[in-house]
C-alpha positions as CSV (number, residue, x, y, z in Angstrom):
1,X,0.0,0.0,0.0
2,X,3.3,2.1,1.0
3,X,4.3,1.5,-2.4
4,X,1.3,2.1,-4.3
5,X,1.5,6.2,-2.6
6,X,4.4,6.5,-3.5
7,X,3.9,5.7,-6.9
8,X,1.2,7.9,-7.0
9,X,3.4,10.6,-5.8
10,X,5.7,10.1,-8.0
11,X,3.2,10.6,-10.8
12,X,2.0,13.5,-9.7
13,X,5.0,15.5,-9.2
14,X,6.4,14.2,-12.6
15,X,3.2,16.1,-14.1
16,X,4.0,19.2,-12.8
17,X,6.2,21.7,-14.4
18,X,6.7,25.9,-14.8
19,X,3.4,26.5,-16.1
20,X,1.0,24.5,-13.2
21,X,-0.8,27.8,-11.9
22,X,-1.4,28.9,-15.6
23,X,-5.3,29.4,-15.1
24,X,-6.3,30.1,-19.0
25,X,-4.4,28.2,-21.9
26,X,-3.7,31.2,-24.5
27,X,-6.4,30.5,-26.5
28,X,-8.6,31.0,-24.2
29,X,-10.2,34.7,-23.6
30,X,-9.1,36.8,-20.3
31,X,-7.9,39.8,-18.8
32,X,-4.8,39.0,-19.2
33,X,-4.8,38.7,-23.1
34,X,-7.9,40.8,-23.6
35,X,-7.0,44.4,-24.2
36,X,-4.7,44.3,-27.2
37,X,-7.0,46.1,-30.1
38,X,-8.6,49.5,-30.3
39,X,-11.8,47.7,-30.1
40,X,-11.5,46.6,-27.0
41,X,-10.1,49.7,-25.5
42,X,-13.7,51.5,-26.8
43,X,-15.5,48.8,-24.7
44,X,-13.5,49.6,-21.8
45,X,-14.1,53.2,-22.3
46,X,-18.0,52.5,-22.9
47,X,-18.2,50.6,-19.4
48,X,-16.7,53.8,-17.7
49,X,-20.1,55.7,-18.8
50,X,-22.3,52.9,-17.0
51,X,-22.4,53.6,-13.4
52,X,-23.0,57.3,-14.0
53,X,-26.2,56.1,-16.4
54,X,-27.4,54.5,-13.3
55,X,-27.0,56.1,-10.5
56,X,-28.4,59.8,-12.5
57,X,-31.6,58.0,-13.1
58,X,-32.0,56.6,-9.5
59,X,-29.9,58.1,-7.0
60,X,-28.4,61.7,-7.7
61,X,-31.1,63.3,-8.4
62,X,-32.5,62.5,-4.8
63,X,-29.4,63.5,-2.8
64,X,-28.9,66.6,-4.9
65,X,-31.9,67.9,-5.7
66,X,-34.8,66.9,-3.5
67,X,-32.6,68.1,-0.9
68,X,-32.7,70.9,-2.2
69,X,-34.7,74.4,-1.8
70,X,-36.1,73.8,-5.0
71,X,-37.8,70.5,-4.8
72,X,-39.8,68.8,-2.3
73,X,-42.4,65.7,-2.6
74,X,-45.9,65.0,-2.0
75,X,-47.2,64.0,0.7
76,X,-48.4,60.3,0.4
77,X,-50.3,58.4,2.7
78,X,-50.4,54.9,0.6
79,X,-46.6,54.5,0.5
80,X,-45.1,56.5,3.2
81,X,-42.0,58.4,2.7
82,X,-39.0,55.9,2.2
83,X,-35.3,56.5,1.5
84,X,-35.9,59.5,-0.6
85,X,-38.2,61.7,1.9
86,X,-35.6,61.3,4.9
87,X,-33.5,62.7,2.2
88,X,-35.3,65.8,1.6
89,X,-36.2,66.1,6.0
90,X,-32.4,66.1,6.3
91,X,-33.2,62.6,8.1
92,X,-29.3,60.5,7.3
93,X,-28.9,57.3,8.4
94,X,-26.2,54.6,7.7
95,X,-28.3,51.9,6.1
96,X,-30.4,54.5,3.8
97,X,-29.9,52.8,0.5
98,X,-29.8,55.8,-2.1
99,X,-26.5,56.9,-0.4
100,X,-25.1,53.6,-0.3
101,X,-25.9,52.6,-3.7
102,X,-24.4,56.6,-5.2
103,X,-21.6,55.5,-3.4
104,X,-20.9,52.0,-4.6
105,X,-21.9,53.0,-8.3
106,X,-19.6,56.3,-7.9
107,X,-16.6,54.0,-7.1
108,X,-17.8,51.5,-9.6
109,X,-17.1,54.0,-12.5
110,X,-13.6,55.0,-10.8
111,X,-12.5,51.5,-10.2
112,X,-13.4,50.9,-14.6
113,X,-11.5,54.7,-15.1
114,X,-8.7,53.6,-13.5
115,X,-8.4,50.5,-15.1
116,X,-8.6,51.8,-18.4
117,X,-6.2,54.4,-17.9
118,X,-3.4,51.2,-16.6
119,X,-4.0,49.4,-19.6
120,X,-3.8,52.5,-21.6
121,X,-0.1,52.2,-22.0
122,X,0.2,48.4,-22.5
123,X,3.0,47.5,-25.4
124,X,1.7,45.7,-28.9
125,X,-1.5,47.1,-28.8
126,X,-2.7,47.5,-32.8
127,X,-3.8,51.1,-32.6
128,X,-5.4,52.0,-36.1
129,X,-4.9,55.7,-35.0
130,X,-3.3,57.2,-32.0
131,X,-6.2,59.7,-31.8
132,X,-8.4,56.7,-30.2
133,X,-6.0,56.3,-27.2
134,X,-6.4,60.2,-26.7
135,X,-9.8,59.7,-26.4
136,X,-9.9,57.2,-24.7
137,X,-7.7,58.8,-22.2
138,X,-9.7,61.8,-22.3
139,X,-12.9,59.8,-21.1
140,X,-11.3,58.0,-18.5
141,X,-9.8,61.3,-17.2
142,X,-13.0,63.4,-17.5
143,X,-15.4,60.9,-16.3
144,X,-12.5,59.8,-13.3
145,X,-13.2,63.8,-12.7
146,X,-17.0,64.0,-12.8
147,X,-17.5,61.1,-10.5
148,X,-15.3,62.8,-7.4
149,X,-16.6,66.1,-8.3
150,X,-20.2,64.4,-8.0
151,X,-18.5,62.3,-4.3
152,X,-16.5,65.4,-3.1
153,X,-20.0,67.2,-3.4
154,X,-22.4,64.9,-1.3
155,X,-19.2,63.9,1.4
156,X,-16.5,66.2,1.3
157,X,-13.3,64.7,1.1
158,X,-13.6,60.4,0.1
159,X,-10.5,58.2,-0.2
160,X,-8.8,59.5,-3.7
161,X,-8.7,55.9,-5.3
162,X,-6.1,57.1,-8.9
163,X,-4.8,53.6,-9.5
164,X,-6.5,49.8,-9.6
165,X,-6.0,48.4,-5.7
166,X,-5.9,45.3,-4.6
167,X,-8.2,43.8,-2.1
168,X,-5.8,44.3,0.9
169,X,-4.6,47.9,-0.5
170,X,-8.5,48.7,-0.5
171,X,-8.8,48.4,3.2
172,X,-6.3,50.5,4.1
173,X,-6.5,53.3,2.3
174,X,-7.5,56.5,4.0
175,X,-9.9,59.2,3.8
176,X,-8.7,62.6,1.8
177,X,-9.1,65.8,2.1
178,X,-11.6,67.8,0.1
179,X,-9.1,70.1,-1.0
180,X,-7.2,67.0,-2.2
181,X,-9.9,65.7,-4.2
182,X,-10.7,68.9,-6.0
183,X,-6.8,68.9,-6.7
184,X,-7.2,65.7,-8.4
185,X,-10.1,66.7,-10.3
186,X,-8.7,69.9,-11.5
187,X,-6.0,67.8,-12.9
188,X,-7.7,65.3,-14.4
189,X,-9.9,67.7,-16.2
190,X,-6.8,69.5,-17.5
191,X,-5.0,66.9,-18.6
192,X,-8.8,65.0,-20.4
193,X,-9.0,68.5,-22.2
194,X,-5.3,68.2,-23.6
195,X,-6.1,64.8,-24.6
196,X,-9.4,65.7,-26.3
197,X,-7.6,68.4,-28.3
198,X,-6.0,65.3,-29.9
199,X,-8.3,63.3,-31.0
200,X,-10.9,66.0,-32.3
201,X,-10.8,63.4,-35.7
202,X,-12.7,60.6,-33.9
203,X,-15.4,62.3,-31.7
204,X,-18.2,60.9,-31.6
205,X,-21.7,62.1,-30.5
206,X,-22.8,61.7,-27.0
207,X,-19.2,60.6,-26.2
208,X,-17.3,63.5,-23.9
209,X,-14.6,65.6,-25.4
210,X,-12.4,68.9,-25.1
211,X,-15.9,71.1,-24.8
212,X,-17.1,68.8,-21.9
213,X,-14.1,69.0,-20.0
214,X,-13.2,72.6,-20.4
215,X,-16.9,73.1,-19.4
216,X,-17.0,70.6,-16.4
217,X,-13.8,73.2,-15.3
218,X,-15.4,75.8,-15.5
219,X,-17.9,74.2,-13.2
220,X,-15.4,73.2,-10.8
221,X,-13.8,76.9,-10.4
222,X,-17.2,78.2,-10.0
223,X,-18.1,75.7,-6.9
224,X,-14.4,76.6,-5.1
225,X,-15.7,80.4,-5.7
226,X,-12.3,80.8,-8.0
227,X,-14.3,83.5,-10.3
228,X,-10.8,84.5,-12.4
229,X,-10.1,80.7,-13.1
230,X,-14.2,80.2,-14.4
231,X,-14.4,83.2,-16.6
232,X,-11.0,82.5,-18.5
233,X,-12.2,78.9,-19.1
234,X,-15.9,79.3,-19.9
235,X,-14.8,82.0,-22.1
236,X,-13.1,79.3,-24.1
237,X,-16.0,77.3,-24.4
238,X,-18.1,80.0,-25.2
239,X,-15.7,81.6,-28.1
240,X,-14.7,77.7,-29.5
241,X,-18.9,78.6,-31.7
242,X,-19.0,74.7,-31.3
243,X,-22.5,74.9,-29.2
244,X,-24.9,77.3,-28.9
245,X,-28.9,78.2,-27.5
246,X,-31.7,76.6,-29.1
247,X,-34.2,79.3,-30.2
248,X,-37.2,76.6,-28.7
249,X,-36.2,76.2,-25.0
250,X,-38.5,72.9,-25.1
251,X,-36.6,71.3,-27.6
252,X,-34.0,70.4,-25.1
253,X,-35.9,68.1,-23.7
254,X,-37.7,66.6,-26.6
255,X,-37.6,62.8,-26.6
256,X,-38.4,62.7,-30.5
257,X,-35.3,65.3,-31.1
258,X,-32.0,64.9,-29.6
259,X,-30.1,68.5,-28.6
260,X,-26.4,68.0,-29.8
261,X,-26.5,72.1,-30.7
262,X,-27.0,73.4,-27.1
263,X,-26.2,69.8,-24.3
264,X,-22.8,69.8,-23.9
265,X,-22.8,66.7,-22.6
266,X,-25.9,64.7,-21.4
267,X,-26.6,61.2,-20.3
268,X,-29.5,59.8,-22.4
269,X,-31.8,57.4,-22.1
270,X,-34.4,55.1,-24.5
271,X,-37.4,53.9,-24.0
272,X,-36.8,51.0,-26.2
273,X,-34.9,48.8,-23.4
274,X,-36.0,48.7,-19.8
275,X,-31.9,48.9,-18.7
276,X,-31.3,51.9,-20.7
277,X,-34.8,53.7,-20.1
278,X,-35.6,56.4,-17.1
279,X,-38.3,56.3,-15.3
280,X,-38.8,60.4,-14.1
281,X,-42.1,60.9,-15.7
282,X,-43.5,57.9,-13.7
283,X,-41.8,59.2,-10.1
284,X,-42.4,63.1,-10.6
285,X,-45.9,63.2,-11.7
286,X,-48.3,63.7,-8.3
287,X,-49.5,60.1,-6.9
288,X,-52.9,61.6,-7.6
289,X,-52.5,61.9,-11.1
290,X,-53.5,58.2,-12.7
291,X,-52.8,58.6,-15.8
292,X,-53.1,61.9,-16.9
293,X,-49.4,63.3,-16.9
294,X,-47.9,60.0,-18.1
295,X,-50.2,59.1,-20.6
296,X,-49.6,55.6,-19.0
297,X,-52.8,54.8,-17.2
298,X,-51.9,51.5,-16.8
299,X,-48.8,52.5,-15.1
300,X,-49.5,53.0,-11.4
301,X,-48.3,56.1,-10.5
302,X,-49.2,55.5,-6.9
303,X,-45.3,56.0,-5.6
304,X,-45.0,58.8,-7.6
305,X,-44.9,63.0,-6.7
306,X,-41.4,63.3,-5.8
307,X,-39.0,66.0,-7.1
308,X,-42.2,68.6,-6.6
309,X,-41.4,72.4,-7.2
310,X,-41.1,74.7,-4.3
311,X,-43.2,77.6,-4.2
312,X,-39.3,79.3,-3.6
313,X,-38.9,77.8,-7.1
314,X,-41.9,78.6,-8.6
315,X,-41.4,82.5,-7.6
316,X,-37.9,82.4,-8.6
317,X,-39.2,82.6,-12.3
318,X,-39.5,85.9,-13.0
319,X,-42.9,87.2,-15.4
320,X,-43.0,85.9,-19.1
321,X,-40.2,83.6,-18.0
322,X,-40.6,80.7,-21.3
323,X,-38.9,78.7,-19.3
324,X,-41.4,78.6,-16.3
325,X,-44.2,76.1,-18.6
326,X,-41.8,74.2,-19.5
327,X,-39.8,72.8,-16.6
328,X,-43.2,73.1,-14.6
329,X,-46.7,71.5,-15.3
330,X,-49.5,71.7,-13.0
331,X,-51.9,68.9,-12.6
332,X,-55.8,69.9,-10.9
333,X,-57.0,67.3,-9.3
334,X,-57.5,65.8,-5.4
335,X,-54.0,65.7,-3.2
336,X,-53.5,63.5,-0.7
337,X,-55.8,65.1,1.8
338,X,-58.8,64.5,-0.4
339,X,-58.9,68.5,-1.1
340,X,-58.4,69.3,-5.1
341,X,-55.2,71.3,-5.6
342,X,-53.5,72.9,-8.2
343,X,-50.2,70.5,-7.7
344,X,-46.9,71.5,-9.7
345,X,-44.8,68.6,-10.5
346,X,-41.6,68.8,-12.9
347,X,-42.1,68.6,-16.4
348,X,-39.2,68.4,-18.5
349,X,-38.9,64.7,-18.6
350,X,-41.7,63.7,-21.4
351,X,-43.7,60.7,-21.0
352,X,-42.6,57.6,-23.2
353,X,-43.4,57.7,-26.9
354,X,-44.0,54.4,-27.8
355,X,-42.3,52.0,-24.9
356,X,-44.2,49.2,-24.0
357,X,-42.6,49.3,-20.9
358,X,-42.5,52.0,-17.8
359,X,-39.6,53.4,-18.9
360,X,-38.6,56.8,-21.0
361,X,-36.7,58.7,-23.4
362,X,-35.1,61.6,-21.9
363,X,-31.6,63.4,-21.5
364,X,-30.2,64.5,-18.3
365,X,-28.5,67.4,-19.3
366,X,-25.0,68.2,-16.6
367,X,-23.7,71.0,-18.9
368,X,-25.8,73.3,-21.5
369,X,-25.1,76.8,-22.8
370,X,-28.1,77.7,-20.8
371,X,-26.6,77.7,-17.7
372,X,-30.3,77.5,-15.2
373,X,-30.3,74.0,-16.3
């Protein structure tokens, strides 16, 4: 039986050579092999987008804007108030999911940015024109940027993650400071923009490039109150006659007619696929409603009426505003107390055109020439 082990043994360790922990044969498909083309490099930069398509649609606009003096919700005794209307009561908590999940999405895009930009660089990669790496640089770089400037916003200074970690370099890494974090961002915009300048041969609609970043810059100089810094750089934006104001207001927001004259840049959504569709029209229309707003009455719109304008909103607009009718609508009809109101809800986000689903067309618009967007 001794011998029969050892034989066995033997067998075994005669098997085993250099290559044992090889995982993947080469013909087989894996990181390690994968990023070698162009092509592959644009699906690495089209993953960066994701997280941002996500968390816009279910998440931001709750921490930023119904917590703001310009939206509120409706009151709603059938579903009660949720994560979103401790949002808007400055009620935090540490299990409240929409933080958590802006969060983990927010790190999600900077983990897929900073991978992209290691692999950037990798030798014998079969460019077909050096213009593409640019770009994809400048996507990493400005969407790297967007994401902290979105985190740095909600938290103040978050651990500045710039290169791929590993699992035990993840936990300890430390909190920075704000001032840090806008550093970074400032950089990264600089430095998207420089890339962008190179690669003006293979923009691409709805893609970022040297406009968005210059534009997102100006943005950032304007929230660290650095006035000198905002005026030179939205100048340049301005003077580059690449965008421009749409002589229809409402057209920016027209499901059935993309803006690429006046959005900058935008994150857009179709109705034609329940991942990539919104679902605004169906949460900001007042619970009350049925029907009527959405044009969906068999869409229950019984969780709906959040993002509602403020009357400090509504009498910010000032007379003959064009604006006013239409960001706003007004629904008549009975509120939640059984008394009928005249209830303003937010209207920019039109209701689906054809989706079979619950979902809609619309942009989300982060930078336009029009700037009270």
């Amino acid at each position: 039986m001794r011998n029969l082990i050892c034989g066995l043994l033997l067998l075994f360790l005669s098997g085993c050579s250099n290559s044992f922990l090889e995982l993947y044969p080469k013909t087989t498909l894996n990181e390690g092999n994968f990023y070698q083309t162009e092509v592959e490099y644009i699906l690495l930069a089209n993953g960066c987008y994701v997280p941002i398509r996500d968390y816009e649609k279910n998440f931001h606009w709750v921490l930023a804007e119904l917590i703001s003096d310009n939206a509120s919700f409706q009151n709603n005794t059938k579903t009660g108030e949720a994560s979103k209307g401790v949002i808007d009561q400055f009620i935090f908590t540490s299990d409240n999911v929409a933080y958590s999940n802006f969060w983990n999405l927010s790190y999600n895009g900077i983990t897929r940015c900073n991978k992209l930009l290691s692999e950037l660089d990798r030798t014998g990669v079969n460019w077909s024109k050096l213009s593409y790496k640019d770009r994809c640089t400048g996507e990493a770089l400005f969407l790297r940027a967007l994401y902290y400037f979105n985190l740095v916003r909600q938290f103040g200074g978050v651990p500045l993650v710039l290169t791929p970690l590993t699992s035990q370099e993840a936990v300890s890494i430390k909190r920075s400071t704000e001032e840090q974090v806008y550093a970074s961002i400032i950089s990264d915009l600089k430095l998207a923009a420089t890339r962008f300048a190179s690669a003006k041969d293979v923009e691409e609609v709805g893609r970022a490039n040297e406009t968005a970043a210059l534009a997102l810059l100006g943005k950032v100089y304007l929230t660290r109150l650095n006035f000198t810094e905002a005026e030179v750089v939205l100048k340049s934006v301005i003077t580059a006659g690449k965008y421009s104001l749409q002589p229809n207001y409402a057209d920016l927001f027209n499901p059935a007619s993309k803006d690429y004259k006046e959005t900058i840049f935008a994150i857009q959504y179709s109705e034609n696929s329940v991942d990539l569709a919104s679902r605004f029209i169906f949460w900001f229309a007042p619970n009350t409603s049925g029907g009527e707003v959405t044009k969906r009455p068999n869409i229950s719109v019984v969780g709906a009426g959040w993002n509602q304008p403020t009357q400090d909103l509504l009498n910010a607009f000032e007379a003959g505003d064009k604006r006013k009718d239409v960001s706003i609508g007004f629904w008549k009809g009975i509120d939640w107390d059984s008394q009928i109101r005249s209830i303003p809800y937010c209207a920019k986000y039109k209701p689906p055109i054809s989706a079979p689903t619950t979902g809609a067309a619309t942009t989300c618009p982060f930078f336009v020439t029009r700037m009270c967007c």
